[in-house]
Steps between C-alpha positions, in 0.01 A plus 500: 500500500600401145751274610217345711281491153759315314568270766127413492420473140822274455358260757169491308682441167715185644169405713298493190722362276547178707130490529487510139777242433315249775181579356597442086651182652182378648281555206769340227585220730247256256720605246836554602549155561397373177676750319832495695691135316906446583519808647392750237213669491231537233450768308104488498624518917760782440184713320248396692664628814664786358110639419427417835762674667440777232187561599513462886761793483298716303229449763752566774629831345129636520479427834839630590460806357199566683678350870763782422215758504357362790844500657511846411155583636591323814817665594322858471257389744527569897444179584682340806570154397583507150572114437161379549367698186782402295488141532166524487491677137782312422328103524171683403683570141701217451230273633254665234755481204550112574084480566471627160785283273380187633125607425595571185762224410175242566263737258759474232486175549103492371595719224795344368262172509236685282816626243689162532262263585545255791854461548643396817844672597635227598509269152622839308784516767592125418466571144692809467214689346639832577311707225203376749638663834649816283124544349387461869774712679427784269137525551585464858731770522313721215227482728662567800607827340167586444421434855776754646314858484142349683763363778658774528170638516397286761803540709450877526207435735687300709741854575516640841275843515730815608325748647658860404414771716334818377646835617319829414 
């Protein structure tokens, strides 16, 4: 059964890490081509997506920390189909994880335009401005941080219930 385990949380790991990669690319694409010129990337780029991908992992360590319990909780169970359940818990986590960076990658947004004022990504990516996207990647991922112990919070409702059986 631990072999099974492993198996398991390696596919979520490589699943969610190509979600993650897909999905950092998707919300820097504004700024990845400006910032990208003969080939080399930007360092405002190179930080900006380094916080991003940063954070996003953080997020995704929460929730895989809590899949492996559910994993856990789910293989002690007498359950008959026992794939259902894990996929189940496993796109429930990941899903939420994702849910919750790209809510919170669009506040930081709003507050880095109350600290910074109205900037637009885009023109500090053509500029090079990269104390602008360190400033911003920091109180993305500082944030994030933050945000770890109420998901993992949250995630522990989302655990399957084992019901132990009381012997007098």
């Amino acid at each position: 059964m631990e072999h099974l385990k492993l198996i398991i949380l390696l596919s979520y790991v490589v699943i969610a890490t190509c979600i993650a990669i897909l999905i950092l690319n998707l919300l820097t694409l504004r700024i990845k081509q400006k910032s990208i010129i003969d080939g080399k990337i930007g360092l405002s780029y190179g930080i900006w997506f380094v916080s991003l991908f940063l954070s996003l992992s953080v997020l995704l360590y929460a929730s895989f920390e809590q899949l492996q319990t559910a994993i856990d909780m789910l293989m002690i169970s007498p359950t008959q189909n026992f794939w259902t359940p894990i996929l189940r818990m496993s796109s429930l986590h990941l899903g939420f994880a994702v849910l919750v960076f790209i809510i919170w990658y669009y506040v930081i947004g709003l507050l880095a335009t109350v600290i910074l004022g109205n900037r637009k990504d885009k023109f500090e990516a053509e500029g090079d401005n990269y104390v602008y996207f360190l400033i911003k990647g920091t109180l993305l991922f500082c944030s994030i941080w933050l945000l770890v112990f109420p998901l993992r919070t949250v995630l522990t409702y989302f655990l399957p219930s084992v019901e132990l059986p009381l012997f007098h």
